[in-house]
Every structure is written in structure tokens, then in C-alpha cells.
DSSP file (Angstrom, degrees, kcal/mol; ACC not computed):
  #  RESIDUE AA STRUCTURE BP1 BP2  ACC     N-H-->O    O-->H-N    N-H-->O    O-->H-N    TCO  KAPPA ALPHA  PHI   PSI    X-CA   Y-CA   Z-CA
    1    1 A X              0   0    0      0, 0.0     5,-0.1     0, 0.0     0, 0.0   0.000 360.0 360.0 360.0 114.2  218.5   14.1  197.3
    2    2 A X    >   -     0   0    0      1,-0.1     3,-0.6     3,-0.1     4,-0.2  -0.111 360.0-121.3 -38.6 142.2  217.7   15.8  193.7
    3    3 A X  G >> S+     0   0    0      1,-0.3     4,-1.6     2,-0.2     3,-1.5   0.839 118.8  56.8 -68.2 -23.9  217.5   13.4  190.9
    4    4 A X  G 34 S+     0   0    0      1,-0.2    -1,-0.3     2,-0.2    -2,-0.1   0.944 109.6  55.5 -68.2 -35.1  220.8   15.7  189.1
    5    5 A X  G <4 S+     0   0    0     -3,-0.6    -1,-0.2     1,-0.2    -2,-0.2   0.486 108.6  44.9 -68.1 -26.5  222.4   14.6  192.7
    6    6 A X  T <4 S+     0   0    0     -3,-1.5     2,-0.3     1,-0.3    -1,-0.2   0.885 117.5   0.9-110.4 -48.7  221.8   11.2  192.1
    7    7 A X     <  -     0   0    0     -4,-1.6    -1,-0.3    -3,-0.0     2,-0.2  -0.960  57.5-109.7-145.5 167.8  222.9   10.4  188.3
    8    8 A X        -     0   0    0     -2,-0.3    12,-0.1     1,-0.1     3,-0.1  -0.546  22.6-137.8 -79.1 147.3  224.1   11.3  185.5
    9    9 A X  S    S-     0   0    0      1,-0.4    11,-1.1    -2,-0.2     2,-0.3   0.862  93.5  -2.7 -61.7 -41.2  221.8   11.7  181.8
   10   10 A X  E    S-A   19   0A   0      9,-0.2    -1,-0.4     2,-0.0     2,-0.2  -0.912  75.9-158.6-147.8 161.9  224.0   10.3  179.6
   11   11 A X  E     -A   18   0A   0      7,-1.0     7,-1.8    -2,-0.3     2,-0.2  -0.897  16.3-135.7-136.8 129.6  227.8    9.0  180.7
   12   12 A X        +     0   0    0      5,-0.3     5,-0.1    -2,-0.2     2,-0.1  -0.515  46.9 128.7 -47.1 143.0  230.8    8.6  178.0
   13   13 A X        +     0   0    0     -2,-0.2     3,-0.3     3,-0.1     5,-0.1  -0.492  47.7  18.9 148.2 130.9  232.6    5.8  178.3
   14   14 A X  S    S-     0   0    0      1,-0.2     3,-0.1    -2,-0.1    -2,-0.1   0.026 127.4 -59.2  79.6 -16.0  234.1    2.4  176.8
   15   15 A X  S    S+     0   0    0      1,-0.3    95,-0.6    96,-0.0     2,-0.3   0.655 122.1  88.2 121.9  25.0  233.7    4.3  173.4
   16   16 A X  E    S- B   0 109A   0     93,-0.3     2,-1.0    -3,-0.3    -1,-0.3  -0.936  75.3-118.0-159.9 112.8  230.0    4.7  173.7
   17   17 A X  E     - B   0 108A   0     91,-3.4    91,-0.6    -2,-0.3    -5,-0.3  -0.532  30.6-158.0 -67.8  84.9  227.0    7.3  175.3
   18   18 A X  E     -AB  11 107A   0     -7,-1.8     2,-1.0    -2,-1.0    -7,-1.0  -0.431  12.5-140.2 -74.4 136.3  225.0    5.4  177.9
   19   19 A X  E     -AB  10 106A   0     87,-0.7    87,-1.6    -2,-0.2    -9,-0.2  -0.727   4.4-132.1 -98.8 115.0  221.7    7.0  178.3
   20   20 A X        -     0   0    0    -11,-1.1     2,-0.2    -2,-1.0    86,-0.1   0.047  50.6 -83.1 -18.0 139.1  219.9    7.5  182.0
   21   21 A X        -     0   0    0     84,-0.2     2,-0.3    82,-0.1    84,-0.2  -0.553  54.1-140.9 -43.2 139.7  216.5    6.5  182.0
   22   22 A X        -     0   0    0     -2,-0.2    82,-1.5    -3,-0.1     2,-0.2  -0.961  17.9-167.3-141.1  99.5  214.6    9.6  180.6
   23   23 A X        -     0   0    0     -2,-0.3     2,-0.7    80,-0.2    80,-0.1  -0.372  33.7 -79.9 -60.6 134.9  211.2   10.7  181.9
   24   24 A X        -     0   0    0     78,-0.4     5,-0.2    -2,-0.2    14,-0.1  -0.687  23.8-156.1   0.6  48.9  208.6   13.1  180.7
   25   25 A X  S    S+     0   0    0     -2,-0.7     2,-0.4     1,-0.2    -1,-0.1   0.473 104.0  37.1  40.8 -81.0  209.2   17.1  181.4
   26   26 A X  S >  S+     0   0    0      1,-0.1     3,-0.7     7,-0.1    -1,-0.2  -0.607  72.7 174.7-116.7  98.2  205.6   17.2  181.1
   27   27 A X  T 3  S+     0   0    0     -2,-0.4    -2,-0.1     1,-0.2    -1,-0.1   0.430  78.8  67.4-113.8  33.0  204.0   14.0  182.8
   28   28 A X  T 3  S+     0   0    0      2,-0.1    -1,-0.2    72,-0.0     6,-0.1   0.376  83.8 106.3-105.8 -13.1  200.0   15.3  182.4
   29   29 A X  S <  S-     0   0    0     -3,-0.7    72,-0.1    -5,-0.2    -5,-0.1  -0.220  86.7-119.6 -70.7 144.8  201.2   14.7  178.5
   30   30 A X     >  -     0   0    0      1,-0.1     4,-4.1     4,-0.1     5,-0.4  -0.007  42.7 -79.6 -71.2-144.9  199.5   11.5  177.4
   31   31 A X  H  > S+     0   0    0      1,-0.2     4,-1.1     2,-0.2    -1,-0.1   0.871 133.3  49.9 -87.3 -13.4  202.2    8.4  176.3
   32   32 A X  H  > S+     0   0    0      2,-0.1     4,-1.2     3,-0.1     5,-0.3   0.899 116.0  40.7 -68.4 -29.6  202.7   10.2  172.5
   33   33 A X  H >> S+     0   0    0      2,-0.2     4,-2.8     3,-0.2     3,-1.1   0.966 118.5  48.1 -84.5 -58.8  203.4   13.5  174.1
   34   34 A X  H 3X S+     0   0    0     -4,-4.1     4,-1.4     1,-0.3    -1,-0.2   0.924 116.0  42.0 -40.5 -44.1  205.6   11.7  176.9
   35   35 A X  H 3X S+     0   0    0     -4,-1.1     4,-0.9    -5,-0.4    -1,-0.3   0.667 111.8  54.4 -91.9  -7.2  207.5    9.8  174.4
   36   36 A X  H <X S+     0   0    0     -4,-1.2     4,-1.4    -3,-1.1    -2,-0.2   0.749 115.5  51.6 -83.3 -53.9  207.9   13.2  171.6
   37   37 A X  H  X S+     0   0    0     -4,-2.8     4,-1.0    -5,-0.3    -2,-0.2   0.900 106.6  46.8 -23.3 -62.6  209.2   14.5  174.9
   38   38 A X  H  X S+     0   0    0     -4,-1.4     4,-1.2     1,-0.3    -1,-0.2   0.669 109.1  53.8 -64.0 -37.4  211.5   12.0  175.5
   39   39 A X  H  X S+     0   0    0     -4,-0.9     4,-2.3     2,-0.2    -1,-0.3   0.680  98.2  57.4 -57.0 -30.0  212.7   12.0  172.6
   40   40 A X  H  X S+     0   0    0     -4,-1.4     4,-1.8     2,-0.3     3,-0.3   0.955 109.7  54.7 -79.9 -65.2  213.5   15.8  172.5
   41   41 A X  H  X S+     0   0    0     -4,-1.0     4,-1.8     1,-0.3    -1,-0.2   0.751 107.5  50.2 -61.1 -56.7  215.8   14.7  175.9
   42   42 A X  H  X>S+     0   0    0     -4,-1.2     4,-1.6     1,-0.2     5,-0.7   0.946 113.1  42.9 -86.4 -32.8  217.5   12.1  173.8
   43   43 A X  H  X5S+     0   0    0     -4,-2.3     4,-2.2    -3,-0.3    -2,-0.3   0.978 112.5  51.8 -57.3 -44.6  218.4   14.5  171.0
   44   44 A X  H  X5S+     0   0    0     -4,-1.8     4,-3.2     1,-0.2    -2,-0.2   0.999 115.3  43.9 -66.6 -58.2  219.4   17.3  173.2
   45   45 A X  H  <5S+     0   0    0     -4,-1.8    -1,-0.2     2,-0.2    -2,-0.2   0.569 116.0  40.7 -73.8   3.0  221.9   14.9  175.2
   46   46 A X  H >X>S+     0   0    0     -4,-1.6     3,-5.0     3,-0.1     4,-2.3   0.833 110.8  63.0 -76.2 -43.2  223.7   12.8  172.4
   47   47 A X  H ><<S+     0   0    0     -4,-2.2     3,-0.6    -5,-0.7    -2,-0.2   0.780 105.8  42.3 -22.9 -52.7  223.6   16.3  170.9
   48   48 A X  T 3<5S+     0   0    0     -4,-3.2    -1,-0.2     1,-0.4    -3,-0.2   0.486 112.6  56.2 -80.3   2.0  226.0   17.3  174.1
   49   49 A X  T <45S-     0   0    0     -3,-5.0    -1,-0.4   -32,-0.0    62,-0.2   0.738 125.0-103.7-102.9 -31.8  228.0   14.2  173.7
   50   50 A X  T <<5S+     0   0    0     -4,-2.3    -3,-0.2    -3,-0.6    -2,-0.2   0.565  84.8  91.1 139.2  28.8  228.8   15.0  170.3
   51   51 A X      < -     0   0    0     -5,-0.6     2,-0.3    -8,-0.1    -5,-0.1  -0.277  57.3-118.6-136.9-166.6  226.5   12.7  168.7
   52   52 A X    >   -     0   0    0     57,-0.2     3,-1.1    -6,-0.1    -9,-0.0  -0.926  41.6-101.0-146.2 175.2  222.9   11.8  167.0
   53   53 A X  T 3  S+     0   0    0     -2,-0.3     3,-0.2     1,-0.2    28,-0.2   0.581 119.8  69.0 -70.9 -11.5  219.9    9.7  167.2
   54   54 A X  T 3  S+     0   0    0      1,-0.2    -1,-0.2    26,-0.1    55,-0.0   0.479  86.4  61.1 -70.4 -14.9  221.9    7.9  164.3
   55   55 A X  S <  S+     0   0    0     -3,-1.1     2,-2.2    54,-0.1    54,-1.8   0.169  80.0 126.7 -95.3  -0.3  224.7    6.5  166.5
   56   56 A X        +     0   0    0     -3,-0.2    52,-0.3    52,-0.2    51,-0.1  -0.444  26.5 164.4 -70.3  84.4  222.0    4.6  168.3
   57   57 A X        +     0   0    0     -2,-2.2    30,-1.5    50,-0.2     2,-0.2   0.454  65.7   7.1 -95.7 -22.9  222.6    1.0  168.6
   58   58 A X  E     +dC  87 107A   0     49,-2.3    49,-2.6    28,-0.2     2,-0.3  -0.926  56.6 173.6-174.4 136.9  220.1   -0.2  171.5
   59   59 A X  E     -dC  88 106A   0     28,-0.8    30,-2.0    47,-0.3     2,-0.4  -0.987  16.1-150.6-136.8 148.8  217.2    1.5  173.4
   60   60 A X  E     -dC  89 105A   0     45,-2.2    45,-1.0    -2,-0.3     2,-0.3  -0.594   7.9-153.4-118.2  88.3  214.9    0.1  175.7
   61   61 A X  E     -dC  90 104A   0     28,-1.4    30,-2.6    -2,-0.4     2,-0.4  -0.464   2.6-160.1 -89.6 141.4  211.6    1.4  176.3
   62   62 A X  E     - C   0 103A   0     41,-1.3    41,-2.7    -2,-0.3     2,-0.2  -0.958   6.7-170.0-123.6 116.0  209.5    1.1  179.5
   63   63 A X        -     0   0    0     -2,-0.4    30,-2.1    28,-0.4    39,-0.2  -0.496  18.5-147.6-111.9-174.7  206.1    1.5  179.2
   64   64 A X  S    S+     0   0    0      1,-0.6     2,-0.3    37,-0.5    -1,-0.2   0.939  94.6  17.0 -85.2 -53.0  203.7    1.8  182.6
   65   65 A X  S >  S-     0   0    0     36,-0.1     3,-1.3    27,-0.1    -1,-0.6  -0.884  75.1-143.6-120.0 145.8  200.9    0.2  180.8
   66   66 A X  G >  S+     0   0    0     -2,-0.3     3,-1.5     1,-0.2    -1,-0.0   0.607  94.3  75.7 -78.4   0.7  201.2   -1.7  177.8
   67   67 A X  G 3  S+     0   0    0      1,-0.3     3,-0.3     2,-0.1    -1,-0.2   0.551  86.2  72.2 -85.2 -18.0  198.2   -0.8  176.2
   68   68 A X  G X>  +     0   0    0     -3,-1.3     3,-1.2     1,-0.2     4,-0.8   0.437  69.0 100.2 -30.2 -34.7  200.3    2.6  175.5
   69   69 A X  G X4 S+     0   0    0     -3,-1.5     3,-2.6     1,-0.3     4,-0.5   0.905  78.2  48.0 -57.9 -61.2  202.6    0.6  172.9
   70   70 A X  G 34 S+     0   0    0     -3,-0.3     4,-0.5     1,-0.3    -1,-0.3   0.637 115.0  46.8 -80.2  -1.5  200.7    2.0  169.5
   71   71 A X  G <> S+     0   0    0     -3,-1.2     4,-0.7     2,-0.1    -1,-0.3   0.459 118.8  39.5 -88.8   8.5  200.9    6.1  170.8
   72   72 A X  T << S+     0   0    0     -3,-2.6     4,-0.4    -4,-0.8    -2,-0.2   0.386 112.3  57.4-119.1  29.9  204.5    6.0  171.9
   73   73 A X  T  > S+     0   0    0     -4,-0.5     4,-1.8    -5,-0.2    -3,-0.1   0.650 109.0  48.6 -90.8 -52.5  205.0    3.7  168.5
   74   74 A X  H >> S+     0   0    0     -4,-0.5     4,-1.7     1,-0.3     3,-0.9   0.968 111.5  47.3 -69.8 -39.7  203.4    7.0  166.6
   75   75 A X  H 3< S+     0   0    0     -4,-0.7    -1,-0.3     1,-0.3     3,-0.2   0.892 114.3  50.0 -94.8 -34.1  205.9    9.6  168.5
   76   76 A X  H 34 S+     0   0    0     -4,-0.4    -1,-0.3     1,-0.3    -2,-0.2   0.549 112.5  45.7 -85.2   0.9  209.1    7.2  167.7
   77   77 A X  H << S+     0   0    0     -4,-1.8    -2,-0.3    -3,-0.9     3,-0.3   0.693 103.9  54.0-109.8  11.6  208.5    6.9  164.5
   78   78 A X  S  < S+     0   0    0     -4,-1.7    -2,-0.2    -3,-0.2    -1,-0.1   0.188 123.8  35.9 -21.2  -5.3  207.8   10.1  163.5
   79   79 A X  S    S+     0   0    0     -5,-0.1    -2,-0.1    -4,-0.1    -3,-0.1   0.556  94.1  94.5-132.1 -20.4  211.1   10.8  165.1
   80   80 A X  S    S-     0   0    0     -3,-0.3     2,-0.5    -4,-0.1     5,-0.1  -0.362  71.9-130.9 -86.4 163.9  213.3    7.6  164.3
   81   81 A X    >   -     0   0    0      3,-0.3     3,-2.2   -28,-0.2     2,-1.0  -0.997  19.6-144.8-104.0 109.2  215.6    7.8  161.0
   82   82 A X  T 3  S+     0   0    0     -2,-0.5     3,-0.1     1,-0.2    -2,-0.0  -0.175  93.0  62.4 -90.8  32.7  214.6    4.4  159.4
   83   83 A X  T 3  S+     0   0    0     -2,-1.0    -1,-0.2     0, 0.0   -29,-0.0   0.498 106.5  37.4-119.2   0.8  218.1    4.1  158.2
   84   84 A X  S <  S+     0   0    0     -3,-2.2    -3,-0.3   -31,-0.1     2,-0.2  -0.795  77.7 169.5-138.9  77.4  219.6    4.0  161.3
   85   85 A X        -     0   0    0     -3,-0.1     2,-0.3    -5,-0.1    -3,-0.1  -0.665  25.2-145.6 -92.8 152.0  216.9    1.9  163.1
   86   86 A X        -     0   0    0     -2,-0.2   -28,-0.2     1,-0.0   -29,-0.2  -0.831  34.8 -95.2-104.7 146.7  218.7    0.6  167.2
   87   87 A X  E     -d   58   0A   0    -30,-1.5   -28,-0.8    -2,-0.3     2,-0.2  -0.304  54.9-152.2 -38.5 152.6  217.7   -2.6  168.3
   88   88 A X  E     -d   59   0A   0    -30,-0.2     2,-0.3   -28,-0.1   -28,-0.2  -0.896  26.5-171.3-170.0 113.5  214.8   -2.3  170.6
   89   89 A X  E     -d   60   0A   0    -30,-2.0   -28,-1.4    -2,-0.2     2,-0.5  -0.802  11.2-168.1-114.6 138.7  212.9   -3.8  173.6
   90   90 A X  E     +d   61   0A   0     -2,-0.3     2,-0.3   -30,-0.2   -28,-0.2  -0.877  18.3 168.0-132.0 116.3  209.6   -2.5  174.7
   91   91 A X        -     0   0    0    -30,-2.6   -28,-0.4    -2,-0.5     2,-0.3  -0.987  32.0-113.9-138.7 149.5  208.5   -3.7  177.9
   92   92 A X        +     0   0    0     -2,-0.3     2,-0.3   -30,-0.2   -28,-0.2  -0.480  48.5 135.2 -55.2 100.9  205.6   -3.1  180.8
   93   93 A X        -     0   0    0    -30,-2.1     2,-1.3    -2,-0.3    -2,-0.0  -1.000  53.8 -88.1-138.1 156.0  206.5   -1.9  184.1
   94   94 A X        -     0   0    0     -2,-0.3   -30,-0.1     2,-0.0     4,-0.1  -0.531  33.5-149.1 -76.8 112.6  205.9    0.2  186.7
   95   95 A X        -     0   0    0     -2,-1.3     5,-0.1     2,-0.2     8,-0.0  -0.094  23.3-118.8 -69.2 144.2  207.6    3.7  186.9
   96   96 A X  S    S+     0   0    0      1,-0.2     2,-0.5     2,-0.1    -1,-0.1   0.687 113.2  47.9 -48.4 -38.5  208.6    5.7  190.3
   97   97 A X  S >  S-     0   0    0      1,-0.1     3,-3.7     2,-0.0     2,-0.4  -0.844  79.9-152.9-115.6 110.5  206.2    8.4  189.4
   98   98 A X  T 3  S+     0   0    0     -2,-0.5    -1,-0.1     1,-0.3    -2,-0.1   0.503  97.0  71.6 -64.8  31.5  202.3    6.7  188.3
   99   99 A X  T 3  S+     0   0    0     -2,-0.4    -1,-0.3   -75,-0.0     2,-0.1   0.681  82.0  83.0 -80.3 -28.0  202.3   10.2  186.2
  100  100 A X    <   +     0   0    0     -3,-3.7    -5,-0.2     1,-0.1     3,-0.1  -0.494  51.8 176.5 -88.8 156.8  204.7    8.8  184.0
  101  101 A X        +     0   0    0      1,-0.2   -37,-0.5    -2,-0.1     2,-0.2  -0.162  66.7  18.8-143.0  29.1  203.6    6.8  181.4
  102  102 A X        -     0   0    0    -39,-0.2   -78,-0.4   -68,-0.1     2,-0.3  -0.789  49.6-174.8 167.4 119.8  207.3    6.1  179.5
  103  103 A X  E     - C   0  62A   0    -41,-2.7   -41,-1.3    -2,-0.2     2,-0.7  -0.683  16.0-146.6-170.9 133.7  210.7    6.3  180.2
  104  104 A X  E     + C   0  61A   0    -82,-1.5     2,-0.2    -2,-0.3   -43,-0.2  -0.753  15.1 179.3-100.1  92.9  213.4    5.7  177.9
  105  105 A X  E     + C   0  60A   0    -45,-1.0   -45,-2.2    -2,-0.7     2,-0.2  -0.607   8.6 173.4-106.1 171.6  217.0    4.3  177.7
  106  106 A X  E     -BC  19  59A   0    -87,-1.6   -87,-0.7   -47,-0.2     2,-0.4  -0.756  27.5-147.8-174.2 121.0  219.6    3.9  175.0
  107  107 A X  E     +BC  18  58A   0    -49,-2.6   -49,-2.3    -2,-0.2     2,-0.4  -0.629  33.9 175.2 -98.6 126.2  223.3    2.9  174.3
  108  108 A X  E     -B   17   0A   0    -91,-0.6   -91,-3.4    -2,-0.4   -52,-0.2  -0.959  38.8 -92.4-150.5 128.4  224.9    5.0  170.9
  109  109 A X  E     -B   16   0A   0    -54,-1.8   -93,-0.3    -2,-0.4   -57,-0.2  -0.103  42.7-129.4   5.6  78.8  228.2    5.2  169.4
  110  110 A X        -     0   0    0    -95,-0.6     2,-0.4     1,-0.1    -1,-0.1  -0.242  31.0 -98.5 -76.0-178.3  230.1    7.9  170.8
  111  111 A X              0   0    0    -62,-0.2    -1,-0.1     1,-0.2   -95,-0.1  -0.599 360.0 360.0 -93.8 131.1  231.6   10.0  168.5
  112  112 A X              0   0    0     -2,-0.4    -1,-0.2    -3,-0.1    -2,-0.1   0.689 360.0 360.0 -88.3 360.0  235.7    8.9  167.9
């Protein structure tokens, strides 16, 4: 079954955008390029929920190896608004595909 077959990216609901885990496009990119990826993924779908990276409240990032933490540290903050910082867990595990090196979930505000 295709992964669009299987879940949704983001779902509205309770008053809030839950976000799918969110993988890599690209997954030869090392873990800055994966997570500036990822990011691009979570901008495009609050975008389509009617929302921003500002409405974020909580993300969780999952990294494959942990040794990863300070490049996908550079690509989220280059990308975070440090006025609207989410609570944030970053923790080691292994991913479905070992190309991926990241993958990114996140609870935000929907828009009322």
C-alpha cells in the first residue's frame, strides 16, 4: 500500500494541526539537508492548513543516530522564529528507511 494510502500529513482536528511524521524528499541529503527538507514539508503543510511555523506548540524530533543532533540543530535554527520557539524532544531511534537520517513531527494551533 502507498504511504499517501496509509496516512494523512497533517490532520485538523480538536482545534489544532497534528503533523505525520515527515521524512526526507531527498534521503542521500546528509541530517542538515534532511532536516532543511523537512522543514520545507512542515511549512508547505501548516501553510495548507491555514497556518505557520509560529502556531507551533510541540514537535518531536527523531534522529537515526544521535551523533546527528548539532547538523539538524544548524538547519532548525536557521529556520525556527526564536519568538515563537515549540516545546521540543529530540530523541535516537531507528527509522523504517536506514537512508533516513530524521523525521519530524509537530502539534500547532490551528488557525480559528
Amino acid at each position: 500500500m502507498a504511504e499517501e494510502q496509509r496516512l494523512s500529513g497533517a490532520v485538523v482536528a480538536g482545534g489544532m494541526v497534528w503533523l505525520a511524521g515527515q521524512v526526507a524528499d531527498d534521503a542521500t541529503a546528509d541530517a542538515e539537508g534532511q532536516t532543511a527538507d523537512i522543514l520545507r514539508q512542515i511549512d508547505a503543510l501548516l501553510a495548507e492548513a491555514g497556518t505557520d511555523k509560529r502556531a507551533l506548540v510541540s514537535c518531536t524530533i527523531v534522529l537515526a543516530d544521535i551523533a546527528d543532533a548539532p547538523a539538524m540543530n544548524r538547519a532548525w535554527d536557521a529556520w525556527l522564529d526564536t519568538g515563537h520557539k515549540p516545546a521540543r524532544m529530540t530523541i535516537q531511534a531507528a527509522l523504517v528507511d536506514p537512508a533516513w537520517k530524521v523525521e519530524i513531527t509537530g502539534v500547532a494551533l490551528a488557525p480559528a
